[in-house]
C-alpha positions in Angstrom: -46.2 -13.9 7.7 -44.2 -16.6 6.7 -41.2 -17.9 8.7 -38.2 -16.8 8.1 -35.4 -19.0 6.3 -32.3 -19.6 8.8 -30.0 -20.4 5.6 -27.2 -17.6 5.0 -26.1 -17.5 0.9 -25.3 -14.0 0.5 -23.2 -11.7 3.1 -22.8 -8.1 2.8 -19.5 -6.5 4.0 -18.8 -3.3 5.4 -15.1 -2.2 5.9 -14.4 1.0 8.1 -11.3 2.5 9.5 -7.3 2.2 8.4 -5.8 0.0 5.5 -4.8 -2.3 8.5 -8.6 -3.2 8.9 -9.2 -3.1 4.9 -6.6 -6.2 5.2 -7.8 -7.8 7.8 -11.7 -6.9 6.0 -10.3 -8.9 2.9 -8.7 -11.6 4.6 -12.6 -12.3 6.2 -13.8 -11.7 2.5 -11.5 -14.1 1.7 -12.5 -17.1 3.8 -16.5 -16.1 3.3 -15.8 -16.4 -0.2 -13.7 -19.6 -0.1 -17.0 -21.1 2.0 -19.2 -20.6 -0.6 -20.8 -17.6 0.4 -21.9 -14.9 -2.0 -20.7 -11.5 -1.2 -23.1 -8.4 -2.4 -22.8 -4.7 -2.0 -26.5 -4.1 -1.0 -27.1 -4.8 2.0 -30.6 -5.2 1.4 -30.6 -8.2 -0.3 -28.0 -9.9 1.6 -28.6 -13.0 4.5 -26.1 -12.0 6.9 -24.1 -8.1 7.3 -20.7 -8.2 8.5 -19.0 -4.8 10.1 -15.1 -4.4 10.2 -15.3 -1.7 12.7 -12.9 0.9 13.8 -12.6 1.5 17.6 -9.2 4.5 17.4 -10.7 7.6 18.3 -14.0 8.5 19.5 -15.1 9.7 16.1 -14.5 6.6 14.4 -16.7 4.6 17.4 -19.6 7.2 16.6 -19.6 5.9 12.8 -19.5 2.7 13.3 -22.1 2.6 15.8 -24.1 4.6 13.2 -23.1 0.9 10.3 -24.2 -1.3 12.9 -27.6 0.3 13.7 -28.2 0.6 9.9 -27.7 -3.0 9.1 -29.4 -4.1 12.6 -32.5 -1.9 10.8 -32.2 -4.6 8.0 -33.5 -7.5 10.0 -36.7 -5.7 10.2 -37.3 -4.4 6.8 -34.7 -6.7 4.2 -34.0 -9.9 4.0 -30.8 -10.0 6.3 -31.2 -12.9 9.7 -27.6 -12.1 11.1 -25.5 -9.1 11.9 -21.7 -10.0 13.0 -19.8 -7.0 14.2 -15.5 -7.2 14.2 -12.8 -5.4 14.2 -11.1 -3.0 16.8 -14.4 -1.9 18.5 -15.8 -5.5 19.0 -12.6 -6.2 21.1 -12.2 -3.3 22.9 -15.7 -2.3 24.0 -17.6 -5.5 23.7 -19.7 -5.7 26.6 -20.8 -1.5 26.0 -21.5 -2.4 22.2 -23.6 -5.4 23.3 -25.9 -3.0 25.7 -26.1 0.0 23.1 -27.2 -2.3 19.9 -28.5 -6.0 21.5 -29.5 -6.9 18.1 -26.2 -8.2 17.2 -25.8 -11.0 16.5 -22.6 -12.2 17.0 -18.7 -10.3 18.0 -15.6 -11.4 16.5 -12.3 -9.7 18.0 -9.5 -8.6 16.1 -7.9 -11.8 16.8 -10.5 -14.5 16.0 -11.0 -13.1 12.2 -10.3 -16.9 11.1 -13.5 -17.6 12.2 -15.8 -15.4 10.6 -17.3 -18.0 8.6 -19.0 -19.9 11.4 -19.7 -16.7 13.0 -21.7 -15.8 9.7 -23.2 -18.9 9.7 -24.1 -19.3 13.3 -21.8 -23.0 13.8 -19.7 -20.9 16.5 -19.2 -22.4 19.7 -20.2 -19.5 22.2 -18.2 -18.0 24.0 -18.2 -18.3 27.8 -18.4 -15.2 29.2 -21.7 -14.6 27.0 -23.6 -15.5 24.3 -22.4 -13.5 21.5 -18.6 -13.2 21.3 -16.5 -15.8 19.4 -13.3 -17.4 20.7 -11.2 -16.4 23.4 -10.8 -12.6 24.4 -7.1 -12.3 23.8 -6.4 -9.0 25.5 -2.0 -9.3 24.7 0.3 -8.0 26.2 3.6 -8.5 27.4 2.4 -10.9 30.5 -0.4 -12.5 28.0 -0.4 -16.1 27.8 2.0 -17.7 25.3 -0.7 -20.0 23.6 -2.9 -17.2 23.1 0.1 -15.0 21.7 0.7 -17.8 19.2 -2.9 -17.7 18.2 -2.4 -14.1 17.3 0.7 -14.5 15.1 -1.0 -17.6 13.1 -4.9 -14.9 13.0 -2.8 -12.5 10.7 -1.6 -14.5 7.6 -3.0 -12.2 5.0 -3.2 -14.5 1.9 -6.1 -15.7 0.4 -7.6 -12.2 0.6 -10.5 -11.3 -1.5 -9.3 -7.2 -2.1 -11.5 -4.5 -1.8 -8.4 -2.1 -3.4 -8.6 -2.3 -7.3 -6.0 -4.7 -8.8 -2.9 -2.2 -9.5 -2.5 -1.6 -5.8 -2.7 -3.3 -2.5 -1.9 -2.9 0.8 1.1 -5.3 1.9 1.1 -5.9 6.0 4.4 -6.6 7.5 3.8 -6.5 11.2 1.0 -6.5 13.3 0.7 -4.4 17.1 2.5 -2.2 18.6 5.1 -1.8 21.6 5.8 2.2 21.1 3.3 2.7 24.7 2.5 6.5 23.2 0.2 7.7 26.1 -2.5 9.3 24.1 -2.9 5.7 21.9 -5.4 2.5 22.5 -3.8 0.7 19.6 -1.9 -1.5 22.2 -4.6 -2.5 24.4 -6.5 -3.6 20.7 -4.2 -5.4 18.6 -1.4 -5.9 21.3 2.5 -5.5 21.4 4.4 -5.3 18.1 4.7 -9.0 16.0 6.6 -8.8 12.7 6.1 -11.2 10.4 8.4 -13.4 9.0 9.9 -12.1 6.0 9.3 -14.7 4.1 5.9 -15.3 4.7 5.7 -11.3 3.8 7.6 -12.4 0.6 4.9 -15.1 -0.7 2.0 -12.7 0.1 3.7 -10.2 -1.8 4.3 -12.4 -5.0 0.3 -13.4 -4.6 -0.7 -9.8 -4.4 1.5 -8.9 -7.9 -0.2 -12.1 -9.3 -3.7 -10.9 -8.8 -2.4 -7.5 -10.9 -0.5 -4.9 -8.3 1.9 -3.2 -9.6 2.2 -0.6 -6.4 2.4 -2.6 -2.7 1.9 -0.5 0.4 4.1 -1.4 3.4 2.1 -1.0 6.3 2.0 -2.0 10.2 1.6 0.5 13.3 5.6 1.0 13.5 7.2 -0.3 10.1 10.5 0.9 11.3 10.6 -1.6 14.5 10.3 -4.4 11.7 12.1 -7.7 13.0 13.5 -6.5 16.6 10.5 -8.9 18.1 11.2 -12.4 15.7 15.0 -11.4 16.2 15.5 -10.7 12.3 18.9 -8.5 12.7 18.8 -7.2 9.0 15.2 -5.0 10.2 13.1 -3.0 7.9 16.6 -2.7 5.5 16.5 -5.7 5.2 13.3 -6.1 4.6 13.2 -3.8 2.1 16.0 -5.0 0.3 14.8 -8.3 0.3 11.3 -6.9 -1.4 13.5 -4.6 -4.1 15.4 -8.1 -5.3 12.6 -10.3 -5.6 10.0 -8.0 -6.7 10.2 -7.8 -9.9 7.1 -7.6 -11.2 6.5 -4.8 -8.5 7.5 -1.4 -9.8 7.1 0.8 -6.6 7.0 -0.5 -3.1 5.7 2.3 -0.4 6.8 2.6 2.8 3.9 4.1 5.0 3.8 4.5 9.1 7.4 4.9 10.2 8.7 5.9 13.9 10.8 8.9 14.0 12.6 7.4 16.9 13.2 3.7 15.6 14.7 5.4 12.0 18.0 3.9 11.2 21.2 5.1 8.5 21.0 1.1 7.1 16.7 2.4 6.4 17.3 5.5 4.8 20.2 3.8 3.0 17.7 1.1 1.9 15.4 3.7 0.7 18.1 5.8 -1.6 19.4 2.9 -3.2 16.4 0.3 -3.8 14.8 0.8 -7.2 11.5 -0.7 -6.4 11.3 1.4 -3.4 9.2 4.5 -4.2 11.1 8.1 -2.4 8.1 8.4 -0.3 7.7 8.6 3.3 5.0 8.4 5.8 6.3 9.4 9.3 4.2 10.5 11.7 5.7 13.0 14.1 2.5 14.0 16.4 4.4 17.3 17.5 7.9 19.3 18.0 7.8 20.6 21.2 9.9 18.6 23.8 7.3 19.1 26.6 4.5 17.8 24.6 6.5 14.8 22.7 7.6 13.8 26.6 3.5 14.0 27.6 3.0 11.9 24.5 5.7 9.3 25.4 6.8 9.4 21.9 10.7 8.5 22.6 12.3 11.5 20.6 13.1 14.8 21.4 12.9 18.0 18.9 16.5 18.1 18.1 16.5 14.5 17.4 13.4 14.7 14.7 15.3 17.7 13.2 18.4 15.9 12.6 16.5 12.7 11.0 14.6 15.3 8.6 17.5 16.8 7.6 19.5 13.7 6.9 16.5 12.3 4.7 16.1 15.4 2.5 20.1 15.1 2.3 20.1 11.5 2.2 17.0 11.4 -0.9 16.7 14.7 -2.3 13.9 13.7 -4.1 11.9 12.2 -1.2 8.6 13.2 -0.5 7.5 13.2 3.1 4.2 13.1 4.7 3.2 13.8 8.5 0.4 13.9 10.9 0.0 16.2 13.8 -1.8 16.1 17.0 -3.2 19.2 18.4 -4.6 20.2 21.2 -3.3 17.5 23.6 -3.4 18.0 27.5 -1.5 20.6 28.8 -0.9 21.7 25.4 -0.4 25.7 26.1 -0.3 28.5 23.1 3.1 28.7 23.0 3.8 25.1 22.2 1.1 25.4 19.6 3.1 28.6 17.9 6.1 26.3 18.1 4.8 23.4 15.9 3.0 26.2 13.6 6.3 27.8 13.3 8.1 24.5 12.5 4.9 23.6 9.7 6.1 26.9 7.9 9.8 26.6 7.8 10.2 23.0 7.0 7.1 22.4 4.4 5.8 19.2 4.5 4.8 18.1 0.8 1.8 16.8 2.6 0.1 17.0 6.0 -2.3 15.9 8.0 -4.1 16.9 11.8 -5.8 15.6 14.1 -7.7 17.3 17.5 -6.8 15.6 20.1 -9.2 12.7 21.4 -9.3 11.5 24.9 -9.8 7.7 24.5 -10.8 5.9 27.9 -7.5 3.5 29.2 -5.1 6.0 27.8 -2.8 7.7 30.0 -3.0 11.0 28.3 -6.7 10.5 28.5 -6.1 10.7 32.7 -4.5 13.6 32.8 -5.6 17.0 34.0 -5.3 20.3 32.0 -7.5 19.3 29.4 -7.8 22.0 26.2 -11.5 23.0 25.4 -12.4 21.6 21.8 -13.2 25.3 20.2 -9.7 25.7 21.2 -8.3 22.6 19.2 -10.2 23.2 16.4 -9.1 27.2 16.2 -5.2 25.3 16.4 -5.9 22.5 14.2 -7.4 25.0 11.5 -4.5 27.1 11.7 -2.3 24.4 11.1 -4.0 23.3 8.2 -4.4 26.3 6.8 -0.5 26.9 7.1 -0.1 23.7 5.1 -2.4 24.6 2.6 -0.6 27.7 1.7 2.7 25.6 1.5 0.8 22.7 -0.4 -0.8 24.9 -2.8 2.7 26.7 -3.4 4.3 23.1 -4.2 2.0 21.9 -6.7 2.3 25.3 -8.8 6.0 25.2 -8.8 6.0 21.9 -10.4 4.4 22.9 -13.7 6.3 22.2 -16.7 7.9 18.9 -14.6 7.9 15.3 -16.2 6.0 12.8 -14.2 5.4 9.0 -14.1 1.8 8.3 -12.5 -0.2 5.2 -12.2 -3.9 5.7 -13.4 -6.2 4.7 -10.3 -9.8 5.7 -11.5 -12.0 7.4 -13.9 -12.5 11.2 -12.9 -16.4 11.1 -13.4 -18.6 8.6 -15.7 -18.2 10.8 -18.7 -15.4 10.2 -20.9 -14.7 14.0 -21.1 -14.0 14.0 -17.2 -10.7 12.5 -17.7 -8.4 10.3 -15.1 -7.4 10.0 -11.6 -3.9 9.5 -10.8 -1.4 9.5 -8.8 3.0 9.8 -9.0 5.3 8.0 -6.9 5.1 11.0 -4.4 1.5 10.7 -3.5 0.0 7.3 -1.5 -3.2 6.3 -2.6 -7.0 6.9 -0.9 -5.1 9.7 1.5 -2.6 12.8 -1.0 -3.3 14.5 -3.5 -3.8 13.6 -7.2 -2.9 14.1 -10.5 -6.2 14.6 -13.2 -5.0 14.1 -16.4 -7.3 13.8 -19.9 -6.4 11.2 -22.8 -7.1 8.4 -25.0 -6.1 4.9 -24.9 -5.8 5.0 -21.2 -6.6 2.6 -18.7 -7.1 2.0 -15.0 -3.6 0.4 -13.7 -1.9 1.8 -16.4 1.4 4.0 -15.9 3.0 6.1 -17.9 4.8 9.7 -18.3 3.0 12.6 -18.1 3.7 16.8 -18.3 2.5 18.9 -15.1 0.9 21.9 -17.0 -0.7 23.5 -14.3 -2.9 22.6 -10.4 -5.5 23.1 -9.1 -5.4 23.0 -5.1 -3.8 20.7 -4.0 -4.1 18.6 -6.8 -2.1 18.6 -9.9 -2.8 18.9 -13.6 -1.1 17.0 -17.0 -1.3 16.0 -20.3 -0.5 13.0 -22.2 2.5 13.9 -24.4 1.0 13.0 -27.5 2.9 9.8 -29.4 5.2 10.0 -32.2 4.0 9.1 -35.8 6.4 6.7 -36.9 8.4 7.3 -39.7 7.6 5.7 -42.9 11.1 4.4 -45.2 10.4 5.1 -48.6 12.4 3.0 -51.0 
């Protein structure tokens, strides 16, 4: 058998977990790409396999365990020589990954994502706690070394990016880390304490994103509405936003996704009602309503306090459409307190929702405490709970038949012309809500225009193209 070649061409890329990764996934795409390198989606016939893992819950470790051992199985029967695994799991459980799959090839931590390119092609200076991981192991936090935090703020310049999104949206990044300390959350001890980027710098990558053909940018970060208290930027996420509604305009609708109930300001949810650009959408994820279990979770914000802000944004933007998450069956988490949040699901009707069972993640402090709830119980809750919302979803999208939409085409529904369109309004995110299928000619992917709701299906809603106007002929 001949030798093998030691010459990398062609990388394969595999992006798992949150739109945070996908960034960071096409910022690496970016740089491989800039090098040279050709990037294919078959792993098969690819030199080298790269893994953007996810490390958040224990779920997300199992699948990307399951990517790396799929592309380490390509070294035996493909063409592929190297296997570099980043992201979220390669910091936080480097030394565990490295004993479960020793065929990897090389680690690169959430921080060191600049240098994926010698990583790929094997020009990395080892690291020196072994032979595998690049660059430094920047653990941050708020003792960390000031050189290393600097390294972090420059590793998370997202330009240059080579997208994995189609054109019409992206996925705009305005702060990375987080400083919240929620007890059940690792994100912290991954990516570090909360650092906002410049606004700016957030500007220019925004202007390159509509240049490459987005017409819808998604704001995201682990706690958008702490934008600027770190860099000492007074005007905040308003400010922000205001800034991105004035300049913007070749950016019809700008989405703001992972707010803090706690951090939410008058000057935001002013901001939101009166900026144009800025779509009346809102993802704010709440975790629970009952003040025993918010205190457990260290979440900052009591039940009369999330109440209030709820009410003042449905005042505030009657049209606003707001999306939560839950999580259910957290320690100490007792029936009652479960009945509580059901009770609250029903009554204030969430146009959408989702849950999760609680995972205990090792280095947590939820994860040490005692009074933990059986899975078959947090499933029983979790299923409730969705079921709850279903009812309440599935009553929302009937009651808006006969309504007049404006919807951004994201995708064909199927590869027959008959199967229509995906696509979505201003009051659904992309990749995570509902959709809108619609059927008509002339259309196109990135492509908005009006619409009539004439009916749903689930969740999901269903319209038709009002068809155009012949124009009128003047006779002489």
């Amino acid at each position: 058998m001949a030798a093998r070649s030691t010459t990398i061409r062609t990388v394969a890329f595999i992006s798992l977990g949150c739109p945070k990764n996908l960034v960071d996934s096409e910022r690496m795409l970016g740089l491989l790409a800039q090098d040279g390198l050709t990037i294919t989606n078959d792993p098969a016939r690819a030199d080298a396999i790269v893994i953007n893992t996810c490390g958040f819950l224990e779920a997300a470790k199992d699948e990307s365990l399951e990517a790396i051992r799929q592309a380490v199985a390509f070294k035996q029967t493909g063409r592929c020589q190297r296997v570099v695994v980043a992201g979220c799991l390669a910091q936080r459980h480097k030394t565990r990954l490295l004993e479960e799959v020793p065929q990897i090839d090389r680690l690169v931590g959430v921080f060191d994502r600049e240098h994926i390119v010698p990583a790929v092609r094997d020009l990395a200076t080892r690291g020196p706690q072994d032979g595998h991981y690049l660059g430094k192991y920047h653990k941050l936090s708020k003792g960390a070394p000031a050189g290393a935090a600097v390294e972090a703020q420059q590793s998370f310049d997202d330009r240059a990016r080579l997208r994995l999104t189609p054109r019409h949206f992206a996925y705009l990044r305005i702060s990375e880390g987080c400083s919240q300390g929620c007890s059940f959350c690792t994100i912290p001890s991954i990516r570090g304490p909360m650092r906002s980027k410049p606004p700016q710098q957030i500007l220019a990558e925004a202007h390159e994103l509509a240049a490459d053909g987005a017409v819808e940018l998604n704001l995201i970060g682990q706690d958008t509405t702490s934008y600027g208290k770190d860099i000492g930027y007074e005007p905040g996420l308003a400010g922000l936003l205001r800034l991105l509604d004035r300049e913007l305009g070749e950016v019809p609708w700008l989405r703001l996704m992972y707010a803090y109930p706690s951090c939410f300001s008058d000057e935001m949810i002013d901001a939101m009602a009166q900026c144009q650009r800025v779509v009346k959408y809102i993802d704010i994820p709440l975790q629970h309503i009952d003040d025993q279990v918010l205190l457990r979770m260290r979440r900052r914000v009591t039940r009369q306090q999330t109440e209030a802000l709820l009410r003042k944004l449905r005042q505030c933007i009657p049209e606003l459409a707001i999306r939560t998450t839950f999580i259910t069956g957290s320690p100490g988490e007792t029936d009652q307190q479960h009945q509580a949040l059901l009770q609250f699901v029903r009554e204030f009707r969430f146009d959408m929702m989702g849950v999760f069972a609680y995972s205990r993640e090792e280095g947590t402090a939820m994860g040490r405490m005692d009074r933990q709830v059986p899975d078959q119980v947090k499933q029983q809750r979790l299923a409730e709970l969705m079921l709850a919302q279903q009812e309440i979803a599935f009553a929302k999208a009937r009651s808006a038949t006969g309504s007049q939409l404006k919807v951004l085409i994201d995708r064909r529904a199927g590869r027959a012309p008959e199967d229509g369109w995906i696509a979505r309004s201003a009051a659904q995110a992309p990749e995570i809500d509902p959709v809108v299928r619609l059927h008509g000619r002339k259309l196109h992917v990135g492509q908005m225009l009006d619409v009539t709701i004439v009916g749903s299906e689930g969740y999901d809603l269903l319209a038709e193209v009002p068809p155009c106007r012949p124009k009128l002929r003047v006779l002489p």
